[in-house]
DRENFI-379099 format. One record per atom (N, C-alpha, C): atom name; x, y, z; residue in three letters; residue number from 1. Coordinates in pm, 1 decimal. Layout:
N
  atom         x         y         z  type  seq
    CA         X         Y         Z   ALA  NUM
...
This chain:
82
  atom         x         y         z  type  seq
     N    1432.1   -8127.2    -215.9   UNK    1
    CA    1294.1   -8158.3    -248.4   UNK    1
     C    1198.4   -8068.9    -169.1   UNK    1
     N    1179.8   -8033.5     -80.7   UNK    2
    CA    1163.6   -7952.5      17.6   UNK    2
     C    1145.5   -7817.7     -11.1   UNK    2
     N    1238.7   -7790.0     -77.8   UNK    3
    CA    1268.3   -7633.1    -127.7   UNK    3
     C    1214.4   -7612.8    -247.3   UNK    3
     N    1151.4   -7696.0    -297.3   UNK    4
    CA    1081.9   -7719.6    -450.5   UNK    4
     C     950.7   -7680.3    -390.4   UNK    4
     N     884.2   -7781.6    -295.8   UNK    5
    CA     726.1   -7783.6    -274.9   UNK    5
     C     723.4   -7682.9    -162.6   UNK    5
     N     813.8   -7582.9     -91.6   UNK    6
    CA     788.8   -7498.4     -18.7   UNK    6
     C     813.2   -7326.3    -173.6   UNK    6
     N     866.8   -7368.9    -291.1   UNK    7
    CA     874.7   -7256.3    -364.1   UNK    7
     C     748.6   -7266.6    -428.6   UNK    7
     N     685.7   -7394.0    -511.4   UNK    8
    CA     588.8   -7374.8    -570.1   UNK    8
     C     466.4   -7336.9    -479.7   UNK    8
     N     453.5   -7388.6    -400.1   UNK    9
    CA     356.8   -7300.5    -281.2   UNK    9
     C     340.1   -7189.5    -232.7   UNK    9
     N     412.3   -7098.8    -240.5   UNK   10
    CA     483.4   -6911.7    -243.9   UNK   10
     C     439.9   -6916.7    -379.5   UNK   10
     N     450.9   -6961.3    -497.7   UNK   11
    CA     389.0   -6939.7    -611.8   UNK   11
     C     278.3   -6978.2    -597.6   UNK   11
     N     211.8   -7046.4    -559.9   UNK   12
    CA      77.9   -7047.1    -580.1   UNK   12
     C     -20.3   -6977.8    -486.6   UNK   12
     N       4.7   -6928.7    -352.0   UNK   13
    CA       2.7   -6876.8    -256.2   UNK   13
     C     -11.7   -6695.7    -352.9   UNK   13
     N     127.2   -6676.1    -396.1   UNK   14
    CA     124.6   -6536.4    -479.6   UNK   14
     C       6.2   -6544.6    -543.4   UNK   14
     N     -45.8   -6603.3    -652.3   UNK   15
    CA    -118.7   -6629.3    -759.3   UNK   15
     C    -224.4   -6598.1    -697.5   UNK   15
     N    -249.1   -6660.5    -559.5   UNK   16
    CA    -393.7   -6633.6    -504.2   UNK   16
     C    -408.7   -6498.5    -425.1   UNK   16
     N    -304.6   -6443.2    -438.1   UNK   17
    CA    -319.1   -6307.2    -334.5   UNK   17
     C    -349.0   -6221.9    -492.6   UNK   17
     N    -311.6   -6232.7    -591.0   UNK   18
    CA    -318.5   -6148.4    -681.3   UNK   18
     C    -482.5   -6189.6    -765.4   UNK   18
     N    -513.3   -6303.0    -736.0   UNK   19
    CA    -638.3   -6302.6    -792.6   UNK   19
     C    -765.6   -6278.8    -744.6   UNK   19
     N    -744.9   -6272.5    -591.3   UNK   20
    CA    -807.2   -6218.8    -458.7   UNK   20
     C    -809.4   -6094.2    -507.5   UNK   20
     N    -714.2   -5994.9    -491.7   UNK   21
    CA    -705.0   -5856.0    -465.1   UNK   21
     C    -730.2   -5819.2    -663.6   UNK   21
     N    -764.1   -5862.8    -746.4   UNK   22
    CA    -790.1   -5805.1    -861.3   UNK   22
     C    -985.5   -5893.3    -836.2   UNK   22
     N    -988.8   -5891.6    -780.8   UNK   23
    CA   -1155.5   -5966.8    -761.8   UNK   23
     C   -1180.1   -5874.1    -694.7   UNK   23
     N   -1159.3   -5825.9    -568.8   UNK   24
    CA   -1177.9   -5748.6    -482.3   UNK   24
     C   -1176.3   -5561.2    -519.1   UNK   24
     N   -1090.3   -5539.9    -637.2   UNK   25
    CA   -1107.4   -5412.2    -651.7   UNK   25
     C   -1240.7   -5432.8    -791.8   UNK   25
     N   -1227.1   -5523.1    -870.1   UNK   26
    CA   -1348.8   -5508.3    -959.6   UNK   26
     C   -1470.8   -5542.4    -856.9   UNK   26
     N   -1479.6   -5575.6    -764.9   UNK   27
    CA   -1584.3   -5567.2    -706.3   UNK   27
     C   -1653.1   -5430.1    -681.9   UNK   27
     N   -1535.0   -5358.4    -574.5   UNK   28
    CA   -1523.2   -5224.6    -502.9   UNK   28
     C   -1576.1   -5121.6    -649.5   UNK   28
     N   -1500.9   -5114.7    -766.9   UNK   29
    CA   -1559.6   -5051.6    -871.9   UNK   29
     C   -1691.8   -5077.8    -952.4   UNK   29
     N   -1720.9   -5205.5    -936.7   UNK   30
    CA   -1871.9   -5222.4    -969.7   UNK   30
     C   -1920.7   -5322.0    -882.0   UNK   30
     N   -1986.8   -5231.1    -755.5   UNK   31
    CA   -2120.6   -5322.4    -701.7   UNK   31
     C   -2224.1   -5353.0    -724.7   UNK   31
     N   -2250.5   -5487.3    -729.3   UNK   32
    CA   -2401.8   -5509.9    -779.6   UNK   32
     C   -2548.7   -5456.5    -714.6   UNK   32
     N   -2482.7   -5369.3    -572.5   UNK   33
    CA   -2591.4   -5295.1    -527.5   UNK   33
     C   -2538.5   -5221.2    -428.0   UNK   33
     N   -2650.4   -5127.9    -422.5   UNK   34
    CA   -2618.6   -4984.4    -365.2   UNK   34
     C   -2681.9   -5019.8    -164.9   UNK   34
     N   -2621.5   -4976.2     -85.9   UNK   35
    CA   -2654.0   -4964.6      26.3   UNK   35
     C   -2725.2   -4816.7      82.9   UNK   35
     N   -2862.9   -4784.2     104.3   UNK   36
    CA   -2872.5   -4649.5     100.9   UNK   36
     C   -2881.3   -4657.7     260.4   UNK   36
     N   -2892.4   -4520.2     315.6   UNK   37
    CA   -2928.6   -4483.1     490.6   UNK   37
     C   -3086.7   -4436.6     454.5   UNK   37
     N   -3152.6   -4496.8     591.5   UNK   38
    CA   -3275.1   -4430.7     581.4   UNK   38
     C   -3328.8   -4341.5     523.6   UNK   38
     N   -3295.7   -4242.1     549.5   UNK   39
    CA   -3279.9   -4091.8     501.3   UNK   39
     C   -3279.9   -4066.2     339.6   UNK   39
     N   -3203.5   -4157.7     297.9   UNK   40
    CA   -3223.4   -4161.2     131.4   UNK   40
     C   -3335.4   -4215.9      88.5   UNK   40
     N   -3317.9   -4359.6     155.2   UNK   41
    CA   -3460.0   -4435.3     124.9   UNK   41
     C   -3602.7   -4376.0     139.0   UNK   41
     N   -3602.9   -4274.8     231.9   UNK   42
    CA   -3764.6   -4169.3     201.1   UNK   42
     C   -3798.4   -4076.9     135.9   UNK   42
     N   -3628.9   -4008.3     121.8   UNK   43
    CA   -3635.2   -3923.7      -9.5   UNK   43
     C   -3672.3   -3959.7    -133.8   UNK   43
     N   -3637.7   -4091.0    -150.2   UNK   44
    CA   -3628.2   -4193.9    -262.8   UNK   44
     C   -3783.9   -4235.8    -309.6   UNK   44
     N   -3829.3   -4280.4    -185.3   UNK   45
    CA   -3964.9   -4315.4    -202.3   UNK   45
     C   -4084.2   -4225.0    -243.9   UNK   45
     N   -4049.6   -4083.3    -172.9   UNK   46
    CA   -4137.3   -3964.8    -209.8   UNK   46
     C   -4115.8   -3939.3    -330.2   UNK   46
     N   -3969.5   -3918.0    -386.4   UNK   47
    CA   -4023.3   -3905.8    -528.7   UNK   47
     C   -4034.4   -3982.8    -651.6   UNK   47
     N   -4063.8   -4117.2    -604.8   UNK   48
    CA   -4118.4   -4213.5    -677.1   UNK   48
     C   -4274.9   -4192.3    -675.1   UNK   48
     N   -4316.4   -4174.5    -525.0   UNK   49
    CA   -4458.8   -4136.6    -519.7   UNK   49
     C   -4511.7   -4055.4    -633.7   UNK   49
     N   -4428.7   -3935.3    -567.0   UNK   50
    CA   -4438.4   -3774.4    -641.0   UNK   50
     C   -4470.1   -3804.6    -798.0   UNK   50
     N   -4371.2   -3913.3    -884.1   UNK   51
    CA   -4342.9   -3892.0    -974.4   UNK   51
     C   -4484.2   -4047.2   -1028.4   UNK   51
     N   -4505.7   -4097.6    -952.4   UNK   52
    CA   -4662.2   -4168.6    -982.2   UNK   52
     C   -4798.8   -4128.7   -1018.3   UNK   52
     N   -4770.2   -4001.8    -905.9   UNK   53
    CA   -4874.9   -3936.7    -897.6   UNK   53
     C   -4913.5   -3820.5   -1039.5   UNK   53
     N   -4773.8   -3775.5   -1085.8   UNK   54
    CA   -4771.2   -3670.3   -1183.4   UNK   54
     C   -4844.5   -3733.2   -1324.4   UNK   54
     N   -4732.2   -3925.0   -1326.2   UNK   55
    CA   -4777.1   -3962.2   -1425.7   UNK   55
     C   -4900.8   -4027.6   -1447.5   UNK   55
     N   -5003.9   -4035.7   -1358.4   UNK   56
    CA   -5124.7   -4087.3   -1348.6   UNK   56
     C   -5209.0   -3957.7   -1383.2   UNK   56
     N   -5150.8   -3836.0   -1307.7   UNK   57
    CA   -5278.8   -3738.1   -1385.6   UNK   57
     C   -5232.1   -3705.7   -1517.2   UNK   57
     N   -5153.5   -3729.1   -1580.5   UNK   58
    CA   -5099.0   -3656.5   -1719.3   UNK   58
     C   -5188.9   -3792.1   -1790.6   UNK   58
     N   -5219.8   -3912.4   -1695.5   UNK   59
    CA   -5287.4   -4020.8   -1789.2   UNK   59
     C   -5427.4   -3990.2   -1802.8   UNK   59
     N   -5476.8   -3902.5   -1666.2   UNK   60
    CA   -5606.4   -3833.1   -1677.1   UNK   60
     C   -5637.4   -3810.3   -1776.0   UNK   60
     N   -5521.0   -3690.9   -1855.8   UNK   61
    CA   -5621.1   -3565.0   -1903.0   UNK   61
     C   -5570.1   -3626.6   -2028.0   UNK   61
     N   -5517.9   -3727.2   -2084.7   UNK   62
    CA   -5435.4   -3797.8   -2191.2   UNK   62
     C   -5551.2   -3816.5   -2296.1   UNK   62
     N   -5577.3   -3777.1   -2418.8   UNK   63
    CA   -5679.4   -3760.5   -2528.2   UNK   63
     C   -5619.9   -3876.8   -2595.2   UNK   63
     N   -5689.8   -3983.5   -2602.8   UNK   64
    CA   -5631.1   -4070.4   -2718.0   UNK   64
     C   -5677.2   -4033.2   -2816.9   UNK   64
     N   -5787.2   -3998.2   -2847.5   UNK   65
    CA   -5876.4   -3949.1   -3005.4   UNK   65
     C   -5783.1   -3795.1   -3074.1   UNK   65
     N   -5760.8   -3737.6   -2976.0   UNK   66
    CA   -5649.6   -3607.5   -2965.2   UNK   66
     C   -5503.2   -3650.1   -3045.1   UNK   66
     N   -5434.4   -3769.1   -2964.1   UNK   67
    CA   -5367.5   -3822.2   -3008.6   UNK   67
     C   -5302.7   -3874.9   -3175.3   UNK   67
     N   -5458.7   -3988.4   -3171.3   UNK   68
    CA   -5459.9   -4078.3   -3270.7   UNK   68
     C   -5486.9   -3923.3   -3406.4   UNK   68
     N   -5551.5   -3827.1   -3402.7   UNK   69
    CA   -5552.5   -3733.6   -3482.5   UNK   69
     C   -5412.1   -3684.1   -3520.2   UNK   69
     N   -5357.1   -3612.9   -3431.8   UNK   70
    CA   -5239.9   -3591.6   -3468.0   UNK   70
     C   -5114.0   -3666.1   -3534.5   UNK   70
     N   -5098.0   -3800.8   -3461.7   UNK   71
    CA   -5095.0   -3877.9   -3519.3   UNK   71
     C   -5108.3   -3918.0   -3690.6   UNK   71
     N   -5214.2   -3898.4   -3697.4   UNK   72
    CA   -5278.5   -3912.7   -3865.5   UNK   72
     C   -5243.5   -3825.8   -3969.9   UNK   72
     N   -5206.0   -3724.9   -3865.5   UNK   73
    CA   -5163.5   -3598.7   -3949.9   UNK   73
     C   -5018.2   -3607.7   -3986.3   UNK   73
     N   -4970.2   -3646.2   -3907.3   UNK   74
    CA   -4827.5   -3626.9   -3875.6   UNK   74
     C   -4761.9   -3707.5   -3982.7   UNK   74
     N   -4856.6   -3830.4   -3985.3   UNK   75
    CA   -4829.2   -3915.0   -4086.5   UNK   75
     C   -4853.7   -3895.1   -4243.3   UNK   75
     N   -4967.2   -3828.0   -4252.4   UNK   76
    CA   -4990.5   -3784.0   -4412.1   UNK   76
     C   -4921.3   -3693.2   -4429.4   UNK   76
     N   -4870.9   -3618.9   -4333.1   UNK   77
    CA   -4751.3   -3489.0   -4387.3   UNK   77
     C   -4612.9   -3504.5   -4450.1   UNK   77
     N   -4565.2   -3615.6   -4402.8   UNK   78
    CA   -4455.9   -3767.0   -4370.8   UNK   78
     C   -4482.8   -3771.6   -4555.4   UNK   78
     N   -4584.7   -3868.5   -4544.5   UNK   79
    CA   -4634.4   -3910.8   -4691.0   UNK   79
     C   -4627.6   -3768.7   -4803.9   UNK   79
     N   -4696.6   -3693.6   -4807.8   UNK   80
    CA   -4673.9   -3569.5   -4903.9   UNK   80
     C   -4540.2   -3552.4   -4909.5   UNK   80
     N   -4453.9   -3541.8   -4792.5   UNK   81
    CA   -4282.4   -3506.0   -4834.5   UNK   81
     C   -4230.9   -3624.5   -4895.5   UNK   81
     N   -4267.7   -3721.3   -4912.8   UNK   82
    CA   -4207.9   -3839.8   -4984.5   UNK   82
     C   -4229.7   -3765.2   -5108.1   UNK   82
């Protein structure tokens, strides 16, 4: 009796080392987040800045009337090839 509940326990014992270590490598292959070093993190930040800054003046000089024209065009040209 003994040798029954000391085998199924090595089986279940196994079961948990194998469901541990298949948890543990899908972890290792997809982390839900990245750990950066300082050093990245300012690189990181500048060109988020950088790239704020570019898209705020491109919103400057941004013609909606420019736009909405072309636009209009683009569309009746659309329409004639039908």
């Amino acid at each position: 009796m003994n040798m029954i509940i000391l085998y199924v326990l090595l089986i279940v014992l196994f079961v948990l080392v194998i469901v541990l270590a298949a948890l543990y490598f899908s972890a290792k292959n997809n982390p839900y987040y990245v750990v950066y070093d300082e050093e990245t993190k300012t690189a990181l930040k500048r060109r988020v800045l950088n790239l704020k800054e570019e898209l705020e003046g491109e919103l400057e000089q941004f013609d909606v009337e420019d736009w909405e024209k072309a636009l209009e065009e683009s569309i009746d040209e659309e329409v004639r090839n039908l």
